[in-house]
DOKOLMI-901610 format. One record per residue (C-alpha): y, x, z; residue in one letter. Coordinates in nm, 4 decimals, always signed. Each point is the difference from the previous one (the first is absolute). Example, Ala and Ser with C-alpha at 12.3 -4.5 7.8 and 13.67 -1.06 7.14 Angstrom:
2
+----------+----------+----------+----+
|        y |        x |        z | aa |
+----------+----------+----------+----+
|  -0.4500 |  +1.2300 |  +0.7800 |  A |
|  +0.3440 |  +0.1370 |  -0.0660 |  S |
+----------+----------+----------+----+
This chain:
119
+----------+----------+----------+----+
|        y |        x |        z | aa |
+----------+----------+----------+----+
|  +6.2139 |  -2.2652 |  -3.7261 |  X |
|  +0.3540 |  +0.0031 |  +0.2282 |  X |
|  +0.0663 |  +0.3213 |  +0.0692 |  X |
|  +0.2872 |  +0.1301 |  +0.0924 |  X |
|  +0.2494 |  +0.1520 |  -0.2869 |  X |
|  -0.0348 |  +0.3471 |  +0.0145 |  X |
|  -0.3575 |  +0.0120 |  +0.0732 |  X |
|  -0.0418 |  -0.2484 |  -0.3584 |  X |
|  +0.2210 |  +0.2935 |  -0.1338 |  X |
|  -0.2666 |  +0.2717 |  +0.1888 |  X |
|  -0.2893 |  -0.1584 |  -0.1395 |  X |
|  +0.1288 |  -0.0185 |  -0.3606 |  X |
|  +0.0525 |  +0.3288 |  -0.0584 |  X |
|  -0.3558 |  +0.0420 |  +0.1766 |  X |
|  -0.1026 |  -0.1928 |  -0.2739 |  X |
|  +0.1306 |  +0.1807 |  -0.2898 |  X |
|  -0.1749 |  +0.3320 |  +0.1172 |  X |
|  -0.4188 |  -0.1174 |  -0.0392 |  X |
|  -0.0486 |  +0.0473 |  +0.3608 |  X |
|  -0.2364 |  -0.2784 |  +0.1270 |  X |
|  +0.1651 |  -0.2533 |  +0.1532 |  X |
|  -0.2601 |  -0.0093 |  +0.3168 |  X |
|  +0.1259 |  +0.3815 |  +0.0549 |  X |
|  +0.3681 |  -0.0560 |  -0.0256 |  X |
|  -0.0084 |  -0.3804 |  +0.1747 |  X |
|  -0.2646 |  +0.0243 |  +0.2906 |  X |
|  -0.1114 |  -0.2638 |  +0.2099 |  X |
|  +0.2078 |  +0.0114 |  +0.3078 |  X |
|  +0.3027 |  +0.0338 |  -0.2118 |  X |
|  -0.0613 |  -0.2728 |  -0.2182 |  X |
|  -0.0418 |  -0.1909 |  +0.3202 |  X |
|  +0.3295 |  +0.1271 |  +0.1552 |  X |
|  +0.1924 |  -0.0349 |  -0.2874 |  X |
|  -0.0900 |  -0.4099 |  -0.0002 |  X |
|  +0.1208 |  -0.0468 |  +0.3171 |  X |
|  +0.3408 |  +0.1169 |  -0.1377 |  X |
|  -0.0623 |  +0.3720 |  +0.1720 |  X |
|  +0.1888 |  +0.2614 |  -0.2497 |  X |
|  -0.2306 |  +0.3033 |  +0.0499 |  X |
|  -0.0147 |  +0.2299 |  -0.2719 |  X |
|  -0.2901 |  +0.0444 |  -0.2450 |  X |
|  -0.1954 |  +0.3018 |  +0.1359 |  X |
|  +0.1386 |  +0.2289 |  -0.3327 |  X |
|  +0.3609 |  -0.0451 |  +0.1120 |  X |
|  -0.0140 |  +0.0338 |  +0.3652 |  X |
|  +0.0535 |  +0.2873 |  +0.2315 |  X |
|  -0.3186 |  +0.2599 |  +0.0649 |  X |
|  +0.0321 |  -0.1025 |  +0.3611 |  X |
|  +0.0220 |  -0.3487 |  -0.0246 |  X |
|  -0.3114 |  -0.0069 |  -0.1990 |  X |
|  -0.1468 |  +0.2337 |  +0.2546 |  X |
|  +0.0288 |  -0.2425 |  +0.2777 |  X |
|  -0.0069 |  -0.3610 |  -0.2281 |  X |
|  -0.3523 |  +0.0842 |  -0.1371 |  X |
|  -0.1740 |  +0.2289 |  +0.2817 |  X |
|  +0.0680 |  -0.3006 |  +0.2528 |  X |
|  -0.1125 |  -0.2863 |  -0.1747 |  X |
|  -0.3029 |  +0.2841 |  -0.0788 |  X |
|  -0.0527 |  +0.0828 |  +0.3340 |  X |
|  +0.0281 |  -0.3058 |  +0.1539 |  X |
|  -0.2816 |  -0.1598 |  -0.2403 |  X |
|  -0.1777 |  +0.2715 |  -0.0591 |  X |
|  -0.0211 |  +0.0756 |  +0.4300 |  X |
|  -0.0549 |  -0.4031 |  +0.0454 |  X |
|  -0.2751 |  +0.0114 |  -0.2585 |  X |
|  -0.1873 |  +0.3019 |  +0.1243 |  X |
|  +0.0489 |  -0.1298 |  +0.4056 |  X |
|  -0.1898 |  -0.3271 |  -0.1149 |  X |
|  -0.2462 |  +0.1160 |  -0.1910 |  X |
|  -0.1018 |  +0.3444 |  +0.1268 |  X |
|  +0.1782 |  +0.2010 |  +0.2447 |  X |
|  -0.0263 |  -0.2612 |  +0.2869 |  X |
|  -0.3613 |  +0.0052 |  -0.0355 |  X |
|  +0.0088 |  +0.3782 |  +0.0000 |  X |
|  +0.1888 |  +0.0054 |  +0.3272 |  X |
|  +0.3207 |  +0.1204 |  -0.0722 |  X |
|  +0.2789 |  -0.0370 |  +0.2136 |  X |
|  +0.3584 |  -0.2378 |  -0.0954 |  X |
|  +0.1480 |  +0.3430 |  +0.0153 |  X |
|  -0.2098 |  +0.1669 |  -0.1775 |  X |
|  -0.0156 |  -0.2372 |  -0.3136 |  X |
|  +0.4216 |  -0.0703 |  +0.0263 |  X |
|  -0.0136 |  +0.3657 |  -0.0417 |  X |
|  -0.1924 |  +0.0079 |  -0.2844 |  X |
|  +0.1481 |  -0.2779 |  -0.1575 |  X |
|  +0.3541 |  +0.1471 |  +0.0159 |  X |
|  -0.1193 |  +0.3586 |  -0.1409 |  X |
|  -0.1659 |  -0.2189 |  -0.2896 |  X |
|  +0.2889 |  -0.1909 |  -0.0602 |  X |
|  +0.2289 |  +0.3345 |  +0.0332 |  X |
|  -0.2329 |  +0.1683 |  -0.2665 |  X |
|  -0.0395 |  -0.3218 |  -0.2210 |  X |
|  +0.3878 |  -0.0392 |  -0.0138 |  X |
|  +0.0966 |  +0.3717 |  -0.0871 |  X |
|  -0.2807 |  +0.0269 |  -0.2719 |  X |
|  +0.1653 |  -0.3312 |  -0.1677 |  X |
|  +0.3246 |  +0.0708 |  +0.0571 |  X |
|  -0.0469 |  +0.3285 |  -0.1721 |  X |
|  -0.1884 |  -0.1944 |  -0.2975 |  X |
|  +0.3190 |  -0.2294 |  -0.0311 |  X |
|  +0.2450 |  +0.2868 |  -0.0156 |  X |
|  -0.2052 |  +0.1659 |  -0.2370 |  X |
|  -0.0194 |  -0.3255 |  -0.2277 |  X |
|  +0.3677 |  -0.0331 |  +0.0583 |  X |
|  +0.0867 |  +0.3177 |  -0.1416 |  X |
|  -0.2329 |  +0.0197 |  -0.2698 |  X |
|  +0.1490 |  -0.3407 |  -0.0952 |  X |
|  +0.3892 |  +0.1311 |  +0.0518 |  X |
|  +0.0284 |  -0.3341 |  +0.2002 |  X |
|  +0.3986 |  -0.0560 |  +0.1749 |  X |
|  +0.0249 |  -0.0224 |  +0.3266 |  X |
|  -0.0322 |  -0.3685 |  +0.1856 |  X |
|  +0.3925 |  +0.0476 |  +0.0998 |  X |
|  +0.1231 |  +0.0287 |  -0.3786 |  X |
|  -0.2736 |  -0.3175 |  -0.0585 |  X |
|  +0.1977 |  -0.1791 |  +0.2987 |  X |
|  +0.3691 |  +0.0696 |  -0.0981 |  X |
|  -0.0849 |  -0.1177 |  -0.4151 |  X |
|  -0.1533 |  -0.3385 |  +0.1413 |  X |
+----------+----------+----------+----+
């Protein structure tokens, strides 16, 4: 894989801890960081950018998902499910987020600017 420098340096000491690499590389990372994107691996970046990077992508799926298959038929309203796709996606992302920091810290992981400045 091409990924940028410092996220190669992210994920190798991702590597070294025994966390699975589908928890500290996810999907829409994976995909970002091929297109040349340098995000950082959900253990080094900030609580709130993990809030809003993972409860959007959620919220948007999960909202899109549920709209198609059952609240349209249920009659809800576009307001009603952008509503609850954005409190789902505001939930999903602060539950995560607070998983990642945990992880982080349990793992005494450095911060994604001291990862930037060695590479």
């Amino acid at each position: 894989m091409s990924y940028p420098l410092e996220v190669n340096a992210a994920l190798g000491i991702l590597k070294t801890t025994g966390i699975w690499r589908s928890n500290y590389a996810p999907f829409f990372h994976r995909m970002l960081w091929r297109a040349g994107v340098s995000i950082p691996p959900p253990h080094f970046a900030s609580f709130g950018f993990n809030v809003v990077f993972m409860g959007a992508w959620f919220g948007a799926v999960w909202g899109l998902w549920m709209w198609l298959f059952v609240w349209s038929q249920r009659g809800m309203s576009g307001v009603e499910a952008v509503f609850a796709s954005i409190l789902s996606g505001v939930f999903f992302g602060l539950i995560v987020a607070l998983y990642y920091r945990i992880r982080a810290r349990t793992y005494n992981l450095p911060l994604w600017s001291q990862i930037k400045a060695a590479s």
